[in-house]
C-alpha positions as CSV (number, residue, x, y, z in Angstrom):
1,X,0.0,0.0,0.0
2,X,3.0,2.6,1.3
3,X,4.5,1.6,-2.2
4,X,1.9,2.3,-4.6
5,X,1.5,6.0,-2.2
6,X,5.1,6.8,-3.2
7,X,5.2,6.0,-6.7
8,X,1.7,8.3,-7.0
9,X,3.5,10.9,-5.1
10,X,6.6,10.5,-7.5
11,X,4.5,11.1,-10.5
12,X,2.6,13.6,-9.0
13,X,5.7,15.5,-8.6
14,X,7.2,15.1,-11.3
15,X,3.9,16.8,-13.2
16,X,4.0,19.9,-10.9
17,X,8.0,19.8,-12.2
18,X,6.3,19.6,-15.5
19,X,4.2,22.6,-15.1
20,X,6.6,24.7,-12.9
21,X,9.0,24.4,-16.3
22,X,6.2,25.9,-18.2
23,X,6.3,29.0,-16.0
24,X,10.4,29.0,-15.9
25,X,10.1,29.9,-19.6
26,X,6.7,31.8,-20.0
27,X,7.0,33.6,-16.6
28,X,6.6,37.5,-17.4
29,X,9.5,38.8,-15.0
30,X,12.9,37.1,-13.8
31,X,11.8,37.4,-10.5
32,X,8.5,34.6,-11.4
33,X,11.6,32.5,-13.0
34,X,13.6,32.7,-10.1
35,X,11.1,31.0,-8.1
36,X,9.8,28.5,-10.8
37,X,13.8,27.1,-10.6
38,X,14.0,27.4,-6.9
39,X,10.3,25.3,-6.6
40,X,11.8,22.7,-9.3
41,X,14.8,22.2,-7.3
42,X,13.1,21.9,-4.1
43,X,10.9,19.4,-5.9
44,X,13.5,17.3,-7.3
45,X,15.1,16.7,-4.0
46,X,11.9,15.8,-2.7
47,X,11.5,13.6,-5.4
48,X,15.5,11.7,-5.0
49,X,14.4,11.7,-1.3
50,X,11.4,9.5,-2.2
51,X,13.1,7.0,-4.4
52,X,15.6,6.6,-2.1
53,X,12.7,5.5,0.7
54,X,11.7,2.9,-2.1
55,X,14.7,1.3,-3.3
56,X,16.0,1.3,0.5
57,X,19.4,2.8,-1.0
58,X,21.0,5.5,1.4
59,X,23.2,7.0,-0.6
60,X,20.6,8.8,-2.9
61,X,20.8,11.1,0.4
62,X,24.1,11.9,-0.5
63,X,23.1,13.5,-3.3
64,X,20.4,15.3,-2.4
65,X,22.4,17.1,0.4
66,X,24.8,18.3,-2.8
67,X,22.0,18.4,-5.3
68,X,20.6,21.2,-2.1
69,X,23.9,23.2,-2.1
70,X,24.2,23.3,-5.8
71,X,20.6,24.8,-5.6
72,X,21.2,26.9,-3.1
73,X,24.1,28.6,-4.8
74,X,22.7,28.5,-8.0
75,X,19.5,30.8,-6.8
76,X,21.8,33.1,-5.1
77,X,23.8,34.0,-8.3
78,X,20.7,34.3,-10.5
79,X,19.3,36.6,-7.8
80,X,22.0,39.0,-7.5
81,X,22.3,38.7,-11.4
82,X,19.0,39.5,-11.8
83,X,19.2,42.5,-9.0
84,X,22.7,43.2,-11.1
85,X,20.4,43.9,-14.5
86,X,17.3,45.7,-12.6
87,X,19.7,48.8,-11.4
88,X,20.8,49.4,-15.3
């Protein structure tokens, strides 16, 4: 039963990655794609974490804690880029 949960919730978030790619490349301002990359990021770890839980293989969690830093950096140089272009 817990197995047939987390492969729903696996393609349920990997549709709402789908849809929050739409917005990265229609959103009207950088500001609305800055979000739409943080969300997918946030999203995709969720969705390592869960695939860890059901092959039982720990060292998925590895990679989300780098895929997380990576993220993180990744939204602070697009922001200051993006606060960089707005003062032009």
């Amino acid at each position: 039963m817990m197995q047939k949960l987390f492969i729903f919730s696996c393609l349920f978030l990997s549709f709402t990655i789908i849809l929050c790619m739409l917005r990265a490349v229609i959103g009207p301002s950088a500001a609305d794609r800055l979000i739409a990359i943080n969300v997918i990021g946030t999203k995709t770890i969720v969705l390592i974490s869960i695939v860890s839980f059901i092959l039982k293989e720990s060292y998925f969690i590895d990679v989300v804690l780098v895929y997380a830093l990576i993220s993180f950096v990744a939204s602070i140089v697009i922001a200051n880029f993006i606060e960089k272009a707005g003062k032009d």
